[in-house]
Each structure stands twice: as C-alpha cells, then as structure tokens.
N, C-alpha and C positions, 0 to 999 in steps of 0.2 A: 263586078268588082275586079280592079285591076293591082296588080303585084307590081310596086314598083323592082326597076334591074339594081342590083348591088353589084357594082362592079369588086373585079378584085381591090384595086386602091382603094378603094373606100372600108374595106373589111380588114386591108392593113393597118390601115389610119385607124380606125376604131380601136382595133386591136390595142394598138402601141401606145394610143393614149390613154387605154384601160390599165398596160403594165405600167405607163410611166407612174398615173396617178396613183397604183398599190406600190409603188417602189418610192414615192413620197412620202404620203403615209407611214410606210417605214420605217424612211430614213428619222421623221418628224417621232415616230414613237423610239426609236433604238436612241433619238437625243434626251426625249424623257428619261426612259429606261438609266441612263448613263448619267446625269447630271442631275437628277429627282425634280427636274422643273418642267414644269407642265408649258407656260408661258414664257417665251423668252422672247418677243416682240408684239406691238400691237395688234396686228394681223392675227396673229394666232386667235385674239376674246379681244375683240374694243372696248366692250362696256368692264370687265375685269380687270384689261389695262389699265382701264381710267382711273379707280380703285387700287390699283397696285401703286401706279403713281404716286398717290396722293397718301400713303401709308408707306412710300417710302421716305418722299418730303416728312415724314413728319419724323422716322427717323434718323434721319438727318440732323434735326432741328435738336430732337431729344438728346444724341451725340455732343450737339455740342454743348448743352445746356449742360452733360455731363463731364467735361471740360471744365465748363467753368465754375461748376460746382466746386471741383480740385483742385482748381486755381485758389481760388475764394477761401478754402480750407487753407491750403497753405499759407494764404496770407493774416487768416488769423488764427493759424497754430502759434505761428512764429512773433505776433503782435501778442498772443496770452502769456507766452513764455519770456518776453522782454517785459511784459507788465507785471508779471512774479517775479521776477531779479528784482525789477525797480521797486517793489514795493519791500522787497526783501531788504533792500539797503536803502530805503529809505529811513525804513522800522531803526536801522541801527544807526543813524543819523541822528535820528528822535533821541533815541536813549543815549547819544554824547552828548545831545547836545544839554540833556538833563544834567545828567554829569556835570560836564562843564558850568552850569549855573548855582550847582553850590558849592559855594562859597567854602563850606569847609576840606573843602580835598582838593579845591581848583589854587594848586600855587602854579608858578611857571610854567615849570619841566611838565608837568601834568596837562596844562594849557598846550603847550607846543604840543605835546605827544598828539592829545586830541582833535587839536587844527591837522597835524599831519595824517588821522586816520580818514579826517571827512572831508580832506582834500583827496585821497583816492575813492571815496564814496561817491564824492561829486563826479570825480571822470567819470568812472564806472557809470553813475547812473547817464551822463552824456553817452556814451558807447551805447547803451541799454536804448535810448531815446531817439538814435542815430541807425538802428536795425534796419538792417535791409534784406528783401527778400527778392530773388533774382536781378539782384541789381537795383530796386527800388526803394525808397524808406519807406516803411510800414505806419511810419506816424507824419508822416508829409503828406497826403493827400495825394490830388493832381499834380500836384508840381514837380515839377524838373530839376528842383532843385538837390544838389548832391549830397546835402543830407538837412533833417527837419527842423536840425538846431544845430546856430552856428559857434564850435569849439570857444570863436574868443570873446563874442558878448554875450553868448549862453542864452538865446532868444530866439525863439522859432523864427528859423526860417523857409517854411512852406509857405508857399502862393505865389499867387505871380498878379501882373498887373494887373489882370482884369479880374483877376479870382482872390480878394486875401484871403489867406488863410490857407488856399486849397480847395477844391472841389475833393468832393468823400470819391475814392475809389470802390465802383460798382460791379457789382457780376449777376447777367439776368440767370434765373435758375427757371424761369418758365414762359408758356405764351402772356400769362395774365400781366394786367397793366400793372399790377403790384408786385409780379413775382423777379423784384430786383433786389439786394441783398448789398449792403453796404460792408467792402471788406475788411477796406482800413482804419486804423484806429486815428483818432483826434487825438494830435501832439500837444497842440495848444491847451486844449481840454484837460489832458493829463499830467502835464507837465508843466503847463503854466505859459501862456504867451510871451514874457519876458519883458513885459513893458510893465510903467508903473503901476497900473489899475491891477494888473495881473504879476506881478514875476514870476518868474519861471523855479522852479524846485530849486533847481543849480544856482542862480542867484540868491535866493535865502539862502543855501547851506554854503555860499561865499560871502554872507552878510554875517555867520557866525564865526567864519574862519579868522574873517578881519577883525572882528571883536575878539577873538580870542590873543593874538599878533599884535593886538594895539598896546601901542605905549604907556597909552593913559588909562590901562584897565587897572582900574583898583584906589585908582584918583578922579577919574571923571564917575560921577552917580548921578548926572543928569539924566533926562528921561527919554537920553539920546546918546548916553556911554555906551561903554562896551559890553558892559555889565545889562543895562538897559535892553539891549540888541539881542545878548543871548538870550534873556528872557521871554522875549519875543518869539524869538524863534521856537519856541518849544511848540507856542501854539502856533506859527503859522505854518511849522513842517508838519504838525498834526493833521489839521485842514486838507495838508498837502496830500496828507498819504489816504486822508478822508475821501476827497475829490479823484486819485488815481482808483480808488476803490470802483467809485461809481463808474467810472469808466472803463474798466477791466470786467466790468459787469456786464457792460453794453455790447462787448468786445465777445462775450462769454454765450449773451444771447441770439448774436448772429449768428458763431461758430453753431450751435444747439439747431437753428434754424437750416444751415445748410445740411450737416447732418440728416435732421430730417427729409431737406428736398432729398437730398442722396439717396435713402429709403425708397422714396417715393418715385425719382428717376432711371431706378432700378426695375421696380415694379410694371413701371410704364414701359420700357424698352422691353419687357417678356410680353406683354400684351399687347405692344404693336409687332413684334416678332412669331406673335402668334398670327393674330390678322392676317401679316404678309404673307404665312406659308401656307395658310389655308387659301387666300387667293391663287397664290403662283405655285407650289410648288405641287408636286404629280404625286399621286399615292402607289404607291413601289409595288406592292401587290397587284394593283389593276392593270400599272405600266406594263409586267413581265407578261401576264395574261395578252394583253391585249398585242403586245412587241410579238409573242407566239403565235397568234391569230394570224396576226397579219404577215409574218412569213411565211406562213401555208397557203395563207390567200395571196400573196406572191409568186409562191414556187406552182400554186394550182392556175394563176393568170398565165404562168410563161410554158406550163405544159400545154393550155389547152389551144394558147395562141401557136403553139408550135405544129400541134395539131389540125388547125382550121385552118392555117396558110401554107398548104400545100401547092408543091410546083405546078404551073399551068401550061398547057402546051407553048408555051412563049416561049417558055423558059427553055424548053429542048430545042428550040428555034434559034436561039442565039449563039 
C-alpha cells in the first residue's frame, strides 16, 4: 500500500478553499440573519424558487384586483349618491307637479312660481346626471363623451359609433371568468334616453314647465292642452322616479358585491403573504444559531489552517 506525496501547494489550496467556503456560508447566513430571508435567488432552492415565484405572481395579480376593487367603489359611491339627489328632486318635481294640476290653487302667480321651482329641479337633476368621477361620467358608460346628457336637448348622450348607448364600465375583482363587476350606472336606463319612445326625466319636467307658461292654459281642454300635459305628467314622472329606483338598486347590488370581494381580497392577500414567507423567508431563531456556528467554525477553519501551513525550508531560502 502506497501513500500518495501531498505536496505543500496542495495543502494550501485545500486549505483556503475550506476557509473560503465557511466564509461563504457566512456571509450567506449573517444575509439571513439581517434581512429574515432565507432565499434571495434561485440558486439558493430551485424547486422553492419555483414556488416562490409563482405566489408572488399571484400577489401581484391579488394587488391589483385590489385596485380595482377601490376604483369600482368609488365609482359607484359616487353614482349611489347622484341617484339619491336625483330621486330626492325628482320626488319634489312629482309633488309640483300635483300641485300644479289642481285646478283650485293653480292661478297664474302660483303657475309661474312652480314652473320657476322645477326649472331649477330640472338643472339640478341634469348636474346630478352629468356626475363625474375622476374626470369620467358615472352614467355615460364607455364613452368619451364629456358628459352623459347633453344641457340643450336633454338626451343622453353616451356612446359612440360603434357602441350606442356606451359599453358598461367594468372592473375584474378576480381570476374567474365571472369575477368582473360592472361599475357604472346606466344613464339612459335612469334617466331616460331622450327620444321619443323613451324621454328623458328633464324633458318631461320641460313638458310641464311649458304647460304651465302656456298661453292657452285654461282655454285649451283638449287632450293635448296644458292642462292635459300636466296631468300626464304626474304619472309619467312617477314611472320616472319608479324606473330610477330600480336602477339605484342595481347600482346598490354591485357596490354590496365589491364590498364583499373587498373582504374576501383581503383575506386572500394574508394567505398568500402567508405561503410566501414560509417559503422564503428564514426563521430568526435558527438564522442566529446557526450565523454563531458558523463563526466558530470560521474562526476554528482559519486557526487551524494557520496552524498546518507552517513555513518550509523554502521559505528561509528566499
């Protein structure tokens, strides 16, 4: 049996690659130690990286859903609370317009007063209709247009050419194919398209102003006077404030829905934040243990190499 020779070089070389690699170690534990993360590159666990990745993509994803969740809110806070004015002054629209239909208190002066109260009822409810939320109308849809109804013929105008009416504005609240959440409110819906089939609120409560302003009130009784007109109007602003109901409802159900996601994207974010830091991050306790170890087993690598690479007659040679 034969002994191979170890030269000196060779016993240096081992040596220094034994200190470099506990002075890696090290440094790789004193990074645990100080930043409580175990992995901070692939190399460190590939099959854990892969897993880390892939739980951080998803909080990402979760981020921003939660985003648009508070988007989504605020665009139908602010559509609920334009739906409450408007129904609020519609309601007193309704009861002039009663008013104004009988006959025993409706003289002139009384007419004028009333036309002039539900001539500012009418703006107001256009303002209320015309809401915008960062710059956007809340009851226009998709469209670009700079507001959902326009001041001088009082008829919706959201949509554009290829879209009437507007495309509903949407906010995903999660991966599933369903989980998109419609934020805007339907102007035309609430307010009335403004064409014949449909008019718009503001155009009935200007079909009452003008009956009330007309000439011939009190001498036309056809079944298309003045007197005729405000009749009308009682029930077709009724309808009106019937139909913004149901819409305010709708408006009411989605707000309830993102709320809920809200809950629930909450939830989510502690449960992938939990995932992540049991993959990646170091347990502080074992880090300090183990950061101690391996300084001893540092300071014991560079004592004992200090020890075993003693000068050789070369070295008084030179």
């Amino acid at each position: 049996m034969s002994i191979g020779r170890v030269t000196t070089n060779q016993l240096w070389t081992s040596s220094m690659q034994y200190v470099q690699a506990s002075k890696a170690r090290l440094s790789q534990l004193s990074a645990q130690a100080s930043t409580g993360i175990a992995i901070t590159k692939p190399s460190d666990d590939p099959v854990a990286s892969a897993s880390i990745m892939k739980v951080l993509a998803q909080q990402g994803a979760n981020t921003q859903y939660a985003t648009n969740i508070n988007d989504g809110l605020g665009w139908l806070s602010t559509a609920d609370s334009a739906l409450t004015s408007s129904e609020n002054l519609l309601r007193q629209a309704s009861d002039l317009t009663v008013q104004a239909a009988n006959s025993g208190t409706s003289d002139a002066a009384t007419r004028s007063a009333i036309a002039t109260q539900l001539t500012g009822i009418r703006d107001d409810l256009l303002a209320q209709a015309n809401t915008t939320y960062l710059g956007r109308s809340v009851f226009a849809g998709t469209s670009d247009a700079p507001a959902a109804f326009d001041p001088t013929t009082m008829a919706f105008a959201g949509g554009t050419a290829t879209v009437p009416g507007g495309g509903a504005v949407q906010r995903r609240i999660g991966p599933g194919a369903g989980d998109s959440v419609t934020v805007s409110a339907d102007g035309a819906a609430a307010f009335g398209a403004g064409t014949v089939a449909s008019p718009s609120v503001f155009q009935q409560i200007q079909s009452v102003i003008d009956a009330l302003n007309s000439p011939t009130y009190g001498t036309d009784t056809s079944a298309t006077g003045p007197q005729a007109t405000i009749t009308a109007g009682i029930s077709t602003l009724k309808t009106a404030l019937s139909t913004m109901s149901a819409q305010h409802a709708v408006v009411g159900a989605n707000y309830a829905r993102l709320e809920s996601a809200k809950t629930q994207n909450a939830t989510t974010a502690t449960d992938l934040e939990t995932q992540r830091s049991g993959l990646q991050d170091a347990d502080t306790t074992k880090s300090i243990v183990d950061l101690k170890s391996q300084e001893l087993a540092y300071q014991m690598a560079l004592q004992v190499t200090a020890q075993v690479i003693q000068p050789t007659l070369m070295s008084f040679l030179k």
